[in-house]
C-alpha positions in Angstrom: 8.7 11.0 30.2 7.8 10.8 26.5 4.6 8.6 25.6 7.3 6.4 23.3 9.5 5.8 26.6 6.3 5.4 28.6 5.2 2.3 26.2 8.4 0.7 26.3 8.3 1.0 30.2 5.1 -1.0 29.8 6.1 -3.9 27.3 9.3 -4.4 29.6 6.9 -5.7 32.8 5.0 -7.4 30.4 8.2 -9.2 30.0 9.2 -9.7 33.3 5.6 -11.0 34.2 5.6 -13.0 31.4 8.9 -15.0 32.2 7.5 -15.7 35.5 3.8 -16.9 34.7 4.5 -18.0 30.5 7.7 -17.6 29.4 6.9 -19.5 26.4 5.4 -15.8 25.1 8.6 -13.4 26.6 10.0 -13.4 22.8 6.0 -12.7 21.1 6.6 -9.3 22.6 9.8 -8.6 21.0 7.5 -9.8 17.5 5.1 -6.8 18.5 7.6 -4.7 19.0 8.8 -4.9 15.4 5.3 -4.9 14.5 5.1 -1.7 16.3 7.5 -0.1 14.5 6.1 -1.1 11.1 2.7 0.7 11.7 4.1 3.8 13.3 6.5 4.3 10.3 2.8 4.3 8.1 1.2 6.0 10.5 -1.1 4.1 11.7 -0.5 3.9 15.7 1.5 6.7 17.6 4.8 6.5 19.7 3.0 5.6 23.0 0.7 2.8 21.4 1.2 -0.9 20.9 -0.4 -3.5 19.3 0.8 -5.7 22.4 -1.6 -3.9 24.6 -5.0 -4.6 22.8 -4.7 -8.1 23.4 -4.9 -9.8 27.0 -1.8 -12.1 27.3 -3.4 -14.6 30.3 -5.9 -16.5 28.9 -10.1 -15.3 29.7 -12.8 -16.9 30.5 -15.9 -14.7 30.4 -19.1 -15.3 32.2 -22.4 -13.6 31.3 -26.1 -14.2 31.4 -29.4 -12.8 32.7 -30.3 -11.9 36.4 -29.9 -14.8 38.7 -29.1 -17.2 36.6 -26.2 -18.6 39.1 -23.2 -16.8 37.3 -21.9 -16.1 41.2 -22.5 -19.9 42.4 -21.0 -21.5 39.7 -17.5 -18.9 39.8 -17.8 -19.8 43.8 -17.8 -23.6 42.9 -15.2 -23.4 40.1 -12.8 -21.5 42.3 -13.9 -23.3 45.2 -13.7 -20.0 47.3 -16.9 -17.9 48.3 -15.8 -14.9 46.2 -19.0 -13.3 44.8 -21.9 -13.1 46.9 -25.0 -15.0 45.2 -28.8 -14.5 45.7 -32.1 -14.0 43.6 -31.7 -10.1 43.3 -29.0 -8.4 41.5 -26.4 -8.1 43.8 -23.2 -6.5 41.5 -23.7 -4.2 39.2 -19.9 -4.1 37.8 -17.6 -6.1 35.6 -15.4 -8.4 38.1 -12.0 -9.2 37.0 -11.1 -12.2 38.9 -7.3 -13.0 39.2 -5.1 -15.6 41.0 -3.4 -14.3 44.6 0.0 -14.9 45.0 -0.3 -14.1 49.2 -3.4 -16.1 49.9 -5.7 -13.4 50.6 -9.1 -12.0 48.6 -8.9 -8.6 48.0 -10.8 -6.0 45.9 -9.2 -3.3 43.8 -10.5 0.1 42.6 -11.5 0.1 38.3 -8.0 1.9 38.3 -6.3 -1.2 38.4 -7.2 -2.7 35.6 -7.6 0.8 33.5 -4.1 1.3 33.5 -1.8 -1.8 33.8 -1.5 -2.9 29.8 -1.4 -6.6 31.1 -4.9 -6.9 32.1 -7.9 -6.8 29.5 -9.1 -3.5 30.6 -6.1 -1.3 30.0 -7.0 2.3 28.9 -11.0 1.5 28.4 -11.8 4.3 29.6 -11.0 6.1 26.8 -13.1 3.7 25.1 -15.9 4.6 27.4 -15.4 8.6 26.9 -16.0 7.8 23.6 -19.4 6.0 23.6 -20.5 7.9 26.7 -19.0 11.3 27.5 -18.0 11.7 30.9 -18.4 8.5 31.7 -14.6 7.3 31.3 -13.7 8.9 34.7 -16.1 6.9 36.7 -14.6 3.9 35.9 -14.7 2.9 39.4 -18.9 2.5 38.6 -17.8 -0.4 35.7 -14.9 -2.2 36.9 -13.6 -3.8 40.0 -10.6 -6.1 40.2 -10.7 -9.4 43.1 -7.9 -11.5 43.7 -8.5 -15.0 45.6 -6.2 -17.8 46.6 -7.4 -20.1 43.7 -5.0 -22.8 41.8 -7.8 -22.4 39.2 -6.9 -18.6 38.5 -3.2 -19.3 38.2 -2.2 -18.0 34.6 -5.9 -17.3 33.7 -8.5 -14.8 34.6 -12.4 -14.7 34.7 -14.4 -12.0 34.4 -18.3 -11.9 36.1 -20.7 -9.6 34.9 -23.3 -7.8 36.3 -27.0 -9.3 35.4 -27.3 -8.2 31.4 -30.3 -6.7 30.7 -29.6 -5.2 26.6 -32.9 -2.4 26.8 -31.8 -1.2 30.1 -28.4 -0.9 29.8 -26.1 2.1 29.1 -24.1 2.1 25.7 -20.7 2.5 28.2 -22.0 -1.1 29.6 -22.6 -2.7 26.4 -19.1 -1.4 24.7 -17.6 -2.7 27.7 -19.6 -6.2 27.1 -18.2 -5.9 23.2 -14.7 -5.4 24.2 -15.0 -8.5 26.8 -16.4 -11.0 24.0 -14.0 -9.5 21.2 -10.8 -10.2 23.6 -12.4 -13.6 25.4 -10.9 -17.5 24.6 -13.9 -18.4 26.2 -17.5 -17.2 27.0 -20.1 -18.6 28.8 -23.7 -17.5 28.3 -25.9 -18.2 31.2 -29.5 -18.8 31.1 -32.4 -19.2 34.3 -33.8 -22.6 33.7 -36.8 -21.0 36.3 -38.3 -18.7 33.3 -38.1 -21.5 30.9 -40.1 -19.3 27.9 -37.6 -18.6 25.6 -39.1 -15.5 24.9 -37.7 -14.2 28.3 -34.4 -13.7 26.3 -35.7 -12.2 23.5 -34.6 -9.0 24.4 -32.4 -9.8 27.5 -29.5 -11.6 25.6 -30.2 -10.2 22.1 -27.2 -8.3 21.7 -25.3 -11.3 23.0 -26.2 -14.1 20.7 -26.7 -11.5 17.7 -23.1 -10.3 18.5 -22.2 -13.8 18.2 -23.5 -14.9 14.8 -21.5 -11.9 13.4 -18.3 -13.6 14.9 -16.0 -15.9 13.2 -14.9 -17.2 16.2 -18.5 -18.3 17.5 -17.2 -21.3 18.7 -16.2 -20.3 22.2 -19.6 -19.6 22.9 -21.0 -22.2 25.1 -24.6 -21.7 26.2 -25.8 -23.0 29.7 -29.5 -23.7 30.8 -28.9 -23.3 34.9 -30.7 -24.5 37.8 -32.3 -26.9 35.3 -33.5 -28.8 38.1 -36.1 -27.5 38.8 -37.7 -29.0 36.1 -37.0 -32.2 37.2 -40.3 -32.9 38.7 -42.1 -32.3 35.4 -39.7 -34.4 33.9 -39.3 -32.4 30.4 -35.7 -31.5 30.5 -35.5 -32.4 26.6 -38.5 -30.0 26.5 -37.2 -26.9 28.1 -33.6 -27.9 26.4 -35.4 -28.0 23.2 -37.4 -25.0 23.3 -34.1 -23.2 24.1 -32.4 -24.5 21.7 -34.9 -23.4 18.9 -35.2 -20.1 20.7 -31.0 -19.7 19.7 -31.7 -20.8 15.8 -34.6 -18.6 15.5 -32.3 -15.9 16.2 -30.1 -17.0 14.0 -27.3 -18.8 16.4 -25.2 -21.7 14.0 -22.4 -21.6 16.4 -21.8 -22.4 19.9 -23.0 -25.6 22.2 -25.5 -25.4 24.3 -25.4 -27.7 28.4 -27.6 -27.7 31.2 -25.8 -27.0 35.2 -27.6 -26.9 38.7 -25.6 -26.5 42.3 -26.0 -29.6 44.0 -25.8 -27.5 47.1 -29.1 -25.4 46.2 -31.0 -28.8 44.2 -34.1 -30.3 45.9 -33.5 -34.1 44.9 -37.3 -35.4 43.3 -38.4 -38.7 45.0 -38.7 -40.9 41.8 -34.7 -42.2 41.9 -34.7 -42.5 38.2 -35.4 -39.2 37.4 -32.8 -37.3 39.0 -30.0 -39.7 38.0 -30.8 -38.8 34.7 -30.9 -35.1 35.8 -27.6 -35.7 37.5 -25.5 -37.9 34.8 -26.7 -35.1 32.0 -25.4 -32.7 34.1 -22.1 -34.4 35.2 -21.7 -34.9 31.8 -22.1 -31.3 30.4 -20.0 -29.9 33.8 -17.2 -32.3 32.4 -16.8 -30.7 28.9 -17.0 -26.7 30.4 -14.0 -28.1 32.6 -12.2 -29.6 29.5 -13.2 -26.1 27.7 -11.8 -24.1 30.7 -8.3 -26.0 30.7 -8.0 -25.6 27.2 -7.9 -21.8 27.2 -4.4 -21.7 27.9 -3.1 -23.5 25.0 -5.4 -21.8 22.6 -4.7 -18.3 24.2 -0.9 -18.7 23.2 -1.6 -19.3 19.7 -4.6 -16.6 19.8 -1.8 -14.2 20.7 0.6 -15.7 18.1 -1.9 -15.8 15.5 -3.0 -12.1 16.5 0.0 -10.9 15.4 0.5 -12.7 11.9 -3.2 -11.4 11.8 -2.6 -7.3 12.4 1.0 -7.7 9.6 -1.7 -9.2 7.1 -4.1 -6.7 7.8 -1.5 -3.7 7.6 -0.5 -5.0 4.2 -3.6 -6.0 3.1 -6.1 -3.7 4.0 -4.8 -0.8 5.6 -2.1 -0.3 2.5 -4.8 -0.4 -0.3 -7.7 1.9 1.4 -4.6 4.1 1.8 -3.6 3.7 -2.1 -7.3 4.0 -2.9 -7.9 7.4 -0.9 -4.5 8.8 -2.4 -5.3 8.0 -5.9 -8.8 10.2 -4.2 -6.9 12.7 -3.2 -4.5 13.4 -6.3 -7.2 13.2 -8.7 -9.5 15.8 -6.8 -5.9 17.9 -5.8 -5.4 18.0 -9.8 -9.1 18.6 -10.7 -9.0 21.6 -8.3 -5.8 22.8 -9.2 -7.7 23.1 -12.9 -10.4 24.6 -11.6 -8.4 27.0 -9.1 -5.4 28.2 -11.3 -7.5 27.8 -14.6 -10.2 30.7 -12.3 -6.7 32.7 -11.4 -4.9 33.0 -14.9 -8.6 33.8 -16.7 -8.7 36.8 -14.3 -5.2 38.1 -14.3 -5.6 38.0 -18.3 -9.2 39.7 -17.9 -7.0 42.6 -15.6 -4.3 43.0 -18.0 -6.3 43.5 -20.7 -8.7 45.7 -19.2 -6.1 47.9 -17.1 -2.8 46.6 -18.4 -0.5 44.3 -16.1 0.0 46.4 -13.3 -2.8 48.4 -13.1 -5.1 45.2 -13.2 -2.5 44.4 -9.3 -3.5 48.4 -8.4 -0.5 49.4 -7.5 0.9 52.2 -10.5 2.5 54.9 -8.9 4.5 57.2 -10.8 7.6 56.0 -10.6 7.2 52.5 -11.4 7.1 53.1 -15.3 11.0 53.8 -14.9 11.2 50.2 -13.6 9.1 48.5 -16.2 12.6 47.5 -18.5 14.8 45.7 -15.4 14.7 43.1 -15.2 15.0 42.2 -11.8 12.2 44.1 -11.5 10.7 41.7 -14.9 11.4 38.8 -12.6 9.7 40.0 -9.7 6.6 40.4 -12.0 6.5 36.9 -13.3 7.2 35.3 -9.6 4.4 37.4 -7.9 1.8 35.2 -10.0 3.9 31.9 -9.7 3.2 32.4 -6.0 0.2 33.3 -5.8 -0.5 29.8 -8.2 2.1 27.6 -5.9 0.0 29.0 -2.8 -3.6 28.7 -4.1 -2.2 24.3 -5.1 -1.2 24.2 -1.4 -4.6 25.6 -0.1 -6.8 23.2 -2.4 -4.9 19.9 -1.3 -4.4 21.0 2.1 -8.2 21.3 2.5 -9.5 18.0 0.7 -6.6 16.2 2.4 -8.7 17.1 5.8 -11.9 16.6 3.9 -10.8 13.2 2.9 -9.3 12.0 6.2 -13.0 12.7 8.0 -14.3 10.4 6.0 -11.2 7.6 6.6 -11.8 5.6 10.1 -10.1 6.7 13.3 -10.4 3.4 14.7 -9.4 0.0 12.5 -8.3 -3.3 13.8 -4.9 -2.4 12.9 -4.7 1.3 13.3 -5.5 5.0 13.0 -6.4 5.2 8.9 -7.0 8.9 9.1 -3.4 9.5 10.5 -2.1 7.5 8.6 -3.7 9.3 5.4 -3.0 12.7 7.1 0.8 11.2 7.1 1.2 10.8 3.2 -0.8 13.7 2.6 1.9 16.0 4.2 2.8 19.3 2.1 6.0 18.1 1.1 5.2 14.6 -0.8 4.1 15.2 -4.1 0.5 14.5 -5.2 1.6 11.7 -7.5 3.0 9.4 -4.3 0.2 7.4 -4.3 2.2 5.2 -2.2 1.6 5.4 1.8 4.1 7.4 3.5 6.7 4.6 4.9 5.5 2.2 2.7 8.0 0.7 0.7 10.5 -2.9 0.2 12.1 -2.3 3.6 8.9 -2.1 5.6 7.5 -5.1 3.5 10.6 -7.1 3.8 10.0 -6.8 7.8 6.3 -8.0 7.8 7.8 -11.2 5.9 10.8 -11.2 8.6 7.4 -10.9 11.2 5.3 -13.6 9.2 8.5 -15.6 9.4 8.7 -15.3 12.7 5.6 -16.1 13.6 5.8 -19.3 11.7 8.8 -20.3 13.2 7.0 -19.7 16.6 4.2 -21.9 15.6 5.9 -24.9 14.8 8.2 -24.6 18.0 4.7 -24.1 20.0 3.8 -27.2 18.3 6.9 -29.4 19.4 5.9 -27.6 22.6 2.3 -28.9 22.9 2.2 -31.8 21.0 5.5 -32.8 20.3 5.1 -34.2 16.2 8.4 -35.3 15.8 8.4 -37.5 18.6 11.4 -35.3 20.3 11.9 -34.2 23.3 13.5 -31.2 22.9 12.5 -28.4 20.9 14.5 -25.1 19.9 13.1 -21.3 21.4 11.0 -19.1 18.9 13.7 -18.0 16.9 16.0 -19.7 17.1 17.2 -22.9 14.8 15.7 -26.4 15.7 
């Protein structure tokens, strides 16, 4: 089965698992589709990729933090199953992708499963980790692991635990992984250990994670959580630790983000004074209330994520991939034509330098005796004349040839929206002329059908919308494109 075939395969049980958990999003796919085929023409993703499968299409809720800092106990209580064991010592060192069981049992899968099914967050990172960490990508049984539990609160949604992050100790396979977790995420929740209340104890502990999110655009689904703050409580400086944190964050240069406290009523010593630890408990009530609100909220915002995803990549394509493209052609042609100069101007000085010196033929050593009586036909004229012409048409060939593979090192492999080097290596083939300094595929058709996409997606907005928050005041509302 071709790797075109293979894809389609994939984006048709995408489908059919869409129509039965969010059928709302059965028609984005069709959207990527055409999207597909727009950066495939340019070059830019292969037969066997789609820009449907970089995107997780259930809505995810990470969890990450520092060693026992109650990541476990707080999935446990959320789910209200006991799913991930919980103590003071590391106890997991993989990613857990938790997801909703339709038969009622808990189960753990193998890395595998999430590797290779394109409609979990996880699909084909192992070739991500191969590429940070050779050899790596085919233990990814050592990163990943899969549990299912019979939890209303997985239904359409998944979490994902991870093991205690420690940034100086970890391997670069476990932090690309952390990357590609935050990059896909409608939701992340940084935990803390309210028991080491120095701030400096995440100085280099969750570094990468709140430096990662300053860089983001998106840095509002951070939401930072102090836990096990109660056992502060019989100090009574909870606006002291929460303060110290808090300017721990901005001194690294966090602006995004809120930051709440949580402890496990379960594992909380209750202080005597009365007053105390109502205060304790109402702050915390209070905080647990808006993660809820946050949590429920994912699913709305993942359908536009994915919605706005795609209006996203058919901006990009035309903005930014179709200019550096146009910009390392008019490269290209402009070194091609310098070396041409240089090349042909080198070739014709010495063929001049031989003729004159030992006279046309002699200069090509190769005068035997009876070629004189060939010198006047003129077949034999044209033959003369061609031999140089192709040696000059061949010599053109070489030079672009070579800075075309010079110039598409130097292009990025990897982009948000595709594979620039193909792409380049595409318009760069031997039989376009130098002066296309338009990308190969490029032209009104393709651009009319990112408008027809960018219409689309519109379209799909507003009736999302009249979905979700019904403007008009109407009841009904017409399927993504269709007329209202």
């Amino acid at each position: 089965m071709t790797p075109a075939k293979r894809m389609e395969q994939r984006l048709k049980r995408l489908q059919e698992h869409l129509k039965r958990e969010n059928p709302v999003l059965v028609e984005a796919v069709n959207q990527y589709r055409e999207l597909d085929a727009v950066a495939q023409r340019l070059g830019l993703l292969t037969a066997g990729e789609s820009y449907a499968t970089q995107i997780s299409w259930w809505p995810l809720v990470s969890i990450l933090g520092t060693f026992s800092a109650g990541k476990s106990s707080f999935i446990n209580t959320y789910l209200g199953v006991d799913l991930q064991r919980t103590g003071n010592q590391a106890v997991d060192d993989r990613f857990t992708v938790i997801t909703f069981s339709p038969d009622g049992q808990v189960r753990t899968l193998p890395g595998v499963a999430l590797d290779g099914d394109p409609r979990f967050p996880f699909y084909q990172i192992s070739e991500e980790i191969e590429h940070v960490s050779a050899g790596e990508g085919a233990r990814i049984d050592n990163y990943l692991q899969m549990k299912v539990a019979p939890s209303e609160k997985l239904r359409g949604r998944i979490l994902i635990d991870s093991p205690g992050f420690d940034a100086d100790e970890q391997r670069k396979a476990t932090l690309r992984i952390t990357d590609h977790i935050i990059e896909l995420s409608d939701l992340v929740l940084v935990f803390f250990d309210a028991r080491h209340p120095e701030p400096g104890a995440m100085q280099d502990t969750l570094e990468h994670l709140v430096k990662g999110s300053i860089r983001r655009t998106d840095g509002s689904k951070f939401m930072f959580i102090l836990n096990q703050i109660d056992t502060s409580a019989r100090e009574d400086n909870l606006e002291d630790i929460v303060s110290s944190w808090q300017k721990a964050l901005v001194q690294q240069g966090l602006s995004a983000g809120s930051f709440h406290i949580l402890f496990n009523d379960k594992l909380a010593v209750p202080v005597p004074d009365e007053n105390v630890w109502a205060r304790y408990v109402a702050k915390r009530d209070t905080d647990y209330k808006r993660i809820m609100a946050r949590i429920d909220s994912v699913n709305i915002e993942r359908v536009y994520r994915i919605v706005g995803s795609m209006e996203s990549q058919a901006n990009q394509i035309e903005q930014q991939a179709v200019p550096r493209l146009r910009e390392a052609l008019q490269r290209w042609k402009v070194q091609v034509l310098v070396g041409d100069v240089v090349g042909l101007g080198s070739l014709a000085v010495a063929l001049l330098a031989m003729s004159i010196e030992f006279g046309y033929w002699e200069g090509l050593l190769f005068n035997p005796p009876w070629l004189a009586s060939l010198r006047g036909n003129t077949f034999f004229t044209g033959v003369s004349i061609a031999i140089p012409v192709l040696i000059a048409v061949g010599l053109h060939f070489l030079i672009r040839q070579k800075l075309a593979k010079r110039m598409a090192e130097r292009l990025s492999q990897k982009e948000p929206y595709g594979n620039l080097a193909a792409a380049f290596k595409k318009s760069t083939r031997f039989w376009r002329s130098i002066f296309q300094t338009s990308p190969a595929g490029w032209n009104r058709r393709t651009r009319r059908r990112l408008d027809g996409i960018r219409d689309a997606t519109d379209r799909f907005v507003q009736y999302l919308n009249d979905k979700f928050t019904s403007p008009s005041g109407g009841k009904d509302s017409a399927a993504p494109g269709t007329s209202a």
